[in-house]
Structure formats: C-alpha cells, structure tokens
N, C-alpha and C positions, 0 to 999 in steps of 0.2 A: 583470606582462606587459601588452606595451600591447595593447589589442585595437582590430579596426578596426572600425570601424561605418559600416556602411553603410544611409543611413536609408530607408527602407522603410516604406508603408501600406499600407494592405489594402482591396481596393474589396468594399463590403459584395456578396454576392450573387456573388461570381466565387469566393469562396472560396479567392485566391490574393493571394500578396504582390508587389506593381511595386516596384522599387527604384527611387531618386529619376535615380539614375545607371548607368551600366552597370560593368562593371568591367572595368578596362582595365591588361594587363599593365604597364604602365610606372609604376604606380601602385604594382601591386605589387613591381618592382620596386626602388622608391628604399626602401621596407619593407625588403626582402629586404638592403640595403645598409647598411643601420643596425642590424638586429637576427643576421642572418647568422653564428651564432659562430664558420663557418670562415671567413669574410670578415675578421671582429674579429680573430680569431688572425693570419692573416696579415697585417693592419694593426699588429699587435702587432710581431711580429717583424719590419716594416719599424722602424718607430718604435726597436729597440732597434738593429739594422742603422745608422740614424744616428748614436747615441749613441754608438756602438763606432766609428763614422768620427771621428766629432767628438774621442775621447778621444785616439784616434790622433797628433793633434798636440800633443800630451802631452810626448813625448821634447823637442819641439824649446826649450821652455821650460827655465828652471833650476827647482830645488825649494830652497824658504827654509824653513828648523826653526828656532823657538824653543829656547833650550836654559836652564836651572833645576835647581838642585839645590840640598840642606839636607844638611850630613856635619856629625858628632861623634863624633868619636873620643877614647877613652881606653887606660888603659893598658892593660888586659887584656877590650876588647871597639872593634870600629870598625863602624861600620855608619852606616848613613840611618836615623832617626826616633828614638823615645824610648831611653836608655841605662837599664838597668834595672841600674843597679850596688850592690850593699850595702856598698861601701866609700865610697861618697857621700854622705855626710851633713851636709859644712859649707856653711857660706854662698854663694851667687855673687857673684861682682862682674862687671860687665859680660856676656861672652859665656861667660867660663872659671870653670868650676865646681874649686873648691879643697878641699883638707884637710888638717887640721892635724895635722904630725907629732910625732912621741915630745916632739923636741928645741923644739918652739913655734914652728920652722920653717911657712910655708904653703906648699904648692906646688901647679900645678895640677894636675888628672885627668882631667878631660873637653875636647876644643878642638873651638867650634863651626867648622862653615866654609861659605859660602854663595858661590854663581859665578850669572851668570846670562849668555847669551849668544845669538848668533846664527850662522848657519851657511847656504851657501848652495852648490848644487852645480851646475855646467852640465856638460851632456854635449856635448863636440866631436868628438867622432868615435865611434860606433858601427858600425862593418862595414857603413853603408845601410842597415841592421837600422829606424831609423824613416823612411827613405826608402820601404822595400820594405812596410813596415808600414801607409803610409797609400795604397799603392797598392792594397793588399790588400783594405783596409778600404773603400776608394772601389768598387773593381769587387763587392766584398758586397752593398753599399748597391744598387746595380744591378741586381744580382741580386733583393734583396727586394722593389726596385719592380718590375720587373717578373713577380715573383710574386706579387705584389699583384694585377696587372693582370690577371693570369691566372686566380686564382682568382676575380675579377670574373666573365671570360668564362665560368667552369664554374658559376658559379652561377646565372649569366645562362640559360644551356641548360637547366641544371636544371629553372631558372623556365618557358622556355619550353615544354620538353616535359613538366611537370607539367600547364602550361595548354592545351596542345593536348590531352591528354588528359580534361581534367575538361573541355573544350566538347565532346569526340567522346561524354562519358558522356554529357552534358546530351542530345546531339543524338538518340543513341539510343535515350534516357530517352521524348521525344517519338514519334519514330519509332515506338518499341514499340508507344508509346497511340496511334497512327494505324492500326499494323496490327491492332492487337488491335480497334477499332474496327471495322475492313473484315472481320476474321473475324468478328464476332459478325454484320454484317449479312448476309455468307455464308452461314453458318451459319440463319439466319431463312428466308433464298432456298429453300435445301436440302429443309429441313424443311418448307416449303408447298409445297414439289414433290413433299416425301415422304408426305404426309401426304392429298394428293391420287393419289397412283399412281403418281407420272412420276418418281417417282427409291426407289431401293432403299434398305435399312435402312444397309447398308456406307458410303454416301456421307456419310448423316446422323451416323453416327458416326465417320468422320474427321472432317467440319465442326465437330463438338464436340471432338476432340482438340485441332486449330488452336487452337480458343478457348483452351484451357488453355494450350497452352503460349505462346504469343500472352498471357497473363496471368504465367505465369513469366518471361518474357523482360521484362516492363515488371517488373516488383522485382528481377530479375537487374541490371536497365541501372540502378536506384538506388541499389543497394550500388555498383555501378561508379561508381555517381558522389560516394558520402561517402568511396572508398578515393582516389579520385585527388584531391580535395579534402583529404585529408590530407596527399596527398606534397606540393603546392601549401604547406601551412601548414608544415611539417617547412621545406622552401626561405626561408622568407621568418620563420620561427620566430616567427610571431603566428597567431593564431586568427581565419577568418574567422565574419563574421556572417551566411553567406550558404546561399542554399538553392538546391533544383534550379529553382525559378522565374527565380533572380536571371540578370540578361539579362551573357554574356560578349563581347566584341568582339574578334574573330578579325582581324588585320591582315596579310595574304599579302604574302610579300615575290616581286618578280618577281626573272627570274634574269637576272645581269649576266653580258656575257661579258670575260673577261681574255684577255688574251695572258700568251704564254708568260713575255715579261720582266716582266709585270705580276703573275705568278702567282709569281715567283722574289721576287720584291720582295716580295710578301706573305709566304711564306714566312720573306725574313728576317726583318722586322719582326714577326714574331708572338711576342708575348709569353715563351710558352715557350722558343725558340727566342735570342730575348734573353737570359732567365735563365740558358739553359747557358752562354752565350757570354761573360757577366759572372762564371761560374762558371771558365770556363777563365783568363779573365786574373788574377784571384785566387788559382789552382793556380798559374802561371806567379809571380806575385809573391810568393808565400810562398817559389817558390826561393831568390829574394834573402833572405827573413828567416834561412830555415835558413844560409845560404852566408853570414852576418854571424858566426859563431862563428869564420871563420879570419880574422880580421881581428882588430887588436886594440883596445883600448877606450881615448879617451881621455879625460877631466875635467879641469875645472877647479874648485877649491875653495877657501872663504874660510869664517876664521871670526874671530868675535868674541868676545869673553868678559872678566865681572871676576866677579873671585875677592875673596873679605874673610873676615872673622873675626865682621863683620857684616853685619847687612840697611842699605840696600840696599851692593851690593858697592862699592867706586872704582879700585881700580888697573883697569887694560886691559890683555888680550895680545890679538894680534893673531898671525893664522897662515893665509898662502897657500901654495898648493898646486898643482900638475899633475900628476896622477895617469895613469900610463901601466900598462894591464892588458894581457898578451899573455899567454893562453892555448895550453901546450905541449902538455899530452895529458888528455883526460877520456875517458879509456877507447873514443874513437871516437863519443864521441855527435855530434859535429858533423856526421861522414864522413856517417854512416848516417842523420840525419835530412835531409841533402841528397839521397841517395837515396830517401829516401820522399816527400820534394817532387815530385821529378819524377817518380815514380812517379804520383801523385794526380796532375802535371799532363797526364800522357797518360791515362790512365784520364777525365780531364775532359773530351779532345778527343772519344775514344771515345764516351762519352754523347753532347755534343754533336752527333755526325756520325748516332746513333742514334738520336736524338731525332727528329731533321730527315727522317732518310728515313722513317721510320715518318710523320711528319706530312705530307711529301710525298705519299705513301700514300693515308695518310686524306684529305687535299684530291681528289685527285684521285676516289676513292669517291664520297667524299660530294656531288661535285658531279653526279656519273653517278647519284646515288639520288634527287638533286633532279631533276634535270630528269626522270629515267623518272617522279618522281612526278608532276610537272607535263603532261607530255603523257600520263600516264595518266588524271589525273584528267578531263581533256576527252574521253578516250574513255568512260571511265566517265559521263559526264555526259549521251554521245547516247545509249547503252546506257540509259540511264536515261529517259529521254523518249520513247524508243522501246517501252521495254517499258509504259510507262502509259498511249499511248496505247493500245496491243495491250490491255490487259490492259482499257481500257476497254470496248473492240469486243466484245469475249468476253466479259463480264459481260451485255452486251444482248442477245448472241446465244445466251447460256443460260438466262436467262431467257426467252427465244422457245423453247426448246426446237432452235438448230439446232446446239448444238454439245455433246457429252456432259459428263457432270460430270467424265472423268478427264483430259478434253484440257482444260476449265476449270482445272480444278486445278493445271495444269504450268503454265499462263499465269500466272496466281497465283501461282504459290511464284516462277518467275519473275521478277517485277516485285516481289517481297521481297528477293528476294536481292539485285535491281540496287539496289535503295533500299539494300540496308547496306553493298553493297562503294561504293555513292559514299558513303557517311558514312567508310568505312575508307580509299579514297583522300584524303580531305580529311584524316582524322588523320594520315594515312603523308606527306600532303605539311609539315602542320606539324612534326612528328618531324625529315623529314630538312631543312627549311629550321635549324631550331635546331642540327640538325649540322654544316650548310655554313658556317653563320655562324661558328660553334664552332672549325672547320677555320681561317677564314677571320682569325681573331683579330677578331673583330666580336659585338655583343652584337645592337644594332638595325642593320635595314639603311642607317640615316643615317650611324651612325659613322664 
C-alpha cells in the first residue's frame, strides 16, 4: 500500500510537529482516484463496456477455419488415429497396409486418407440482429462512462465531507484546549474569592466541575478527530501520515445563482441522469436484437479442400454455397423475448423519469441547505463577537465584585456555546457545499 507522507519536523521546545505543507484536499483527491477500489471497479466495467462495443462489429466480418484431418480405415474398424488390428501383421508399402492370404494373394486392410482445407463464412443478412447489436452495445458504453463519471462525483463528496469533518474535529480539538484554558483561570478567579470570603463553597465547586469536563471535552474532540481521519483514509484507501497538529486548508465555495433553464440543463447533463438515458436507448435496441428471430438468416459460404491417400493432399474440390435459414416455430421463444424487450424498455424510461425527479428534488434541497448555511453562518459569526466581547466585560466586572458569580456564569457558558455552534455552522456549511456540488454533477467548484 502506497502511504503518503507528509514531511514534517519538530521544533525542539514547542513539543509539536509543523508539516512542511498543509494538506489540501485536491491532493488527496487525485490519491483517492488512483487507489479508490470503487472508482477502479467502475473503471473496470467501463473498460470491459468497450470491449463488448468493439466485439460487436464482429458479425459484420466473415469467419475463415482451417480444416485438417488423418482417416484410416479398415475392414472391420474405421476411425481417426492408430488402428489397433490383430489381423495386421504384414508389411506396408506406401500408405496401405496389406495381408497376405491362404492363396498367396496380397490385399489391402487398412487405407490411409488425408484432406486439408479452408472454409470461409459471411453473414448477409441477419434480421438487423448485428445492426441492433452495435447499437446496444454503443448506448452501454455510454452508460459506463457516464457511471464512471458518477462515481467520480460520489467519491468526490465522500472526500469532501470526510474532510469537512476531520477540520470541524481538528477545530474543536483547539477550541476544547482554549476553553478548558479559560475554565481553569475561572476556576483560579473563584477560589481566591472563595478563599478570601466573597464567594461561597457551591461556586468553587462548579468552577472545578467546568474544569473536568472542559478536560473530557478536549479527548472527546481527539477520538473525533482519529475516527473522522479514518473515514478520510477509507475514501482515498491509503493511510495518512498525519496528526492533530497537521495544518488542513478549508476552501469555501461561494454560491452561484442559476436560472431556471440553467438549472434544467444541469439537470440533464448530470452524470446519473446521462447513464439512465444511455440505459433506455440500449432497452430500446435490444428490441431490435429480440425482433431479428422473425426474419430469416442468410450466408454465404466457400470452401476449399484436397483429399489424398497421402501427405501432403493434391487433387482440389471446391464447394459454394448460399445458405438461406428461415425459422418456423421454436416454441414462441422469439414472440415472448420481444415482449420482455419491451417490457425492460419501458421499466428503463420509468427509472429514468425517477431518477431525475428524485434529483430534481435533491437540487433544489440541497441548494436551500447551502445558502441557509451560508447566511447562517454570518449570523453565527456576530453572535459570536458579541458574545466575547460581553463575556469580556463580565469577567472584569466580577472580578470587581459588581456582578454575581451566577449571572458570570450564564455569560460564560454563553460565549462557549456561540464559540461551538460557529465551529458547527462552518462544518454544516462544508457538508452541505459537498452536497450542492453533489447535486450539481460537479466535484470542485471550477469544474
């Protein structure tokens, strides 16, 4: 397995690792497109999707057979290869083995006999049967590019909501160690107020609760951030080399607005959407393969050949041919697999039509969860300025003594909470950006 590496030193004394570089999704990425085994598989069955178009023009050629054979036959056995006779005991001369009778007569008992030739067949009319067959095969091929293309974009998402989430751990991871910082100096505050008079037992022991779990919350946000680290390597199927230090780069896509006809066009063009669509003209064409049974068959055939008594042969026969096959009754198999063609061709459209409003659907979702994310995350952001400056005011003012330790406290948890819901709007807007894209048949917003 190839592993990446990401080179990395250690600055003595900070007791932390700086990576040379940051790590930047498009990186992992092109990873993710070369090691990806559900990528490879459907790269796989594009690739055999060709094969099977390409074979397709098959019919339209003739087929040439060599043809060779060794006979000897006698009188009481004929067959190809060795004669195993116990009446064969005299001499040969040339190809015919002899034996010598009562009366001193010789006669023979075994005749070898050797043919070698050639043979060539064309087919001229088959029922459109290889008409209908490379048409089949063409709209397959279609079909597997464009699920190719697809599973690009699913893994693309993948990729990017594994990574939205292992920057929301990282960021947490941080965050935790900042509040847990600000509890313990609380918590210091508290207890020299309590320890002088001006604050009661009850205060100093929630301030010590904070801490604790203000300590649980920073190794809670670290497991969060080796599991989402996993799904990231699961996506891109290599192992990273990287740690909670290592610096990730977050790239916001802004949000574009379409029109309606531009949102229909996207629609078509979307991958998925493509593949049913290459999936119903291939329903559609295999009607023709089925409906080639009531038609009849016809060939043209040549052959060559010399015949001897020895190697190599020399006389020649020579035999053309026009072979004309019409098919009267096979028990209905013809009838009934025309019926199940078009059966499969409307059940195609069906998906088709269901595919599309279903993604219709989700386009239009996904783009009302992006932008809610976007204009939330700016309110979440004054929310958040607001409550730190507040929360500054009321640390000075309780320390003076003018504001109690319980209305401190709601200031505080306050100004925690704004600090994690803008961490959780910044992860819910990368989430739903990798869904709009998703929607949008787009991996990067360049595409």
């Amino acid at each position: 397995m190839i592993r990446i590496i990401f080179t990395a030193f250690t600055i003595s004394g900070l007791g932390s690792s700086l990576f040379a570089k940051p790590i930047q999704i498009k990186e992992l990425w092109q990873t993710a497109l070369q090691s990806n085994p559900e990528f490879l598989s459907a790269k796989a069955d594009y690739d055999k999707a060709f094969y099977e178009n390409e074979k397709s023009y098959a019919g339209y050629l003739p087929t040439v057979n060599v043809l060779a054979s060794a006979r000897q036959s006698s009188a009481n056995f004929s067959g190809s290869g060795t004669v195993n006779d116990p009446l064969i005991n005299g001499s040969t001369a040339g190809s015919n083995t002899s034996q010598q009778t009562s009366s001193g007569e010789s006669r023979p008992t075994a005749i070898n006999r050797y043919s070698v030739g050639l043979s060539t067949n064309q087919n001229i009319f088959a029922g459109f049967k290889d008409k209908s067959g490379i048409e089949k095969t063409e709209a397959l091929l279609q079909a597997a590019k464009q699920t190719l293309h697809d599973s690009r974009l699913k893994i693309c998402f993948e990729l990017k909501s594994g990574y939205a989430q292992v920057l929301y751990a990282k960021e947490l991871h941080q965050l935790s160690e900042k509040i847990k910082d600000r509890r313990v100096k609380n918590r210091d505050l508290v207890k020299l107020r309590y320890e002088v008079g001006r604050e009661h037992k009850g205060s100093f022991l929630l301030s010590e609760s904070f801490v604790k779990q203000a300590e649980f919350e920073v190794s809670s946000a670290f497991r969060l951030f080796e599991s989402n680290l996993n799904e990231v390597e699961r996506v891109i199927a290599n192992r990273l080399d990287v740690n909670i230090n290592s610096d990730f780069l977050y790239e916001p896509t802004l949000e574009k607005k379409f029109s309606e006809k531009e949102k229909e066009n996207l629609l078509e063009s979307h991958p998925s959407i493509m593949a049913e669509q290459s999936k119903v003209r291939a329903a559609q064409a295999n009607i023709g393969v089925a409906e080639a049974g009531f038609y009849p068959e016809l060939n043209l055939s040549a052959t060559v050949t010399r015949q001897d008594d020895v190697w190599l042969p020399k006389p020649r026969n020579y035999s053309f041919g026009l072979n004309l096959t019409y098919p009267l009754f096979n028990g209905g198999r013809d009838y009934y697999n025309v019926k199940i063609a078009k059966s499969e061709y409307e059940k195609s459209i069906h998906t088709r039509d269901s595919k599309k409003n279903t993604l219709s659907f989700s386009l239009e979702q996904s783009h009302l969860n992006f932008k809610n994310a976007s204009e939330q995350l700016i309110v979440l952001t004054e929310f958040y300025k607001a409550s730190e400056i507040r929360a500054m005011i009321a640390r000075s003012q309780y320390s003076n003594g003018l504001i109690s330790f319980e209305n401190w406290d709601i200031i505080e948890n306050d100004l925690i909470n704004r600090e994690k819901n803008l961490l959780i709007g910044k992860r819910d807007l990368g989430l739903a950006e990798a869904t709009y894209l998703r929607n949008l048949g787009k991996c990067f917003d360049e595409d």
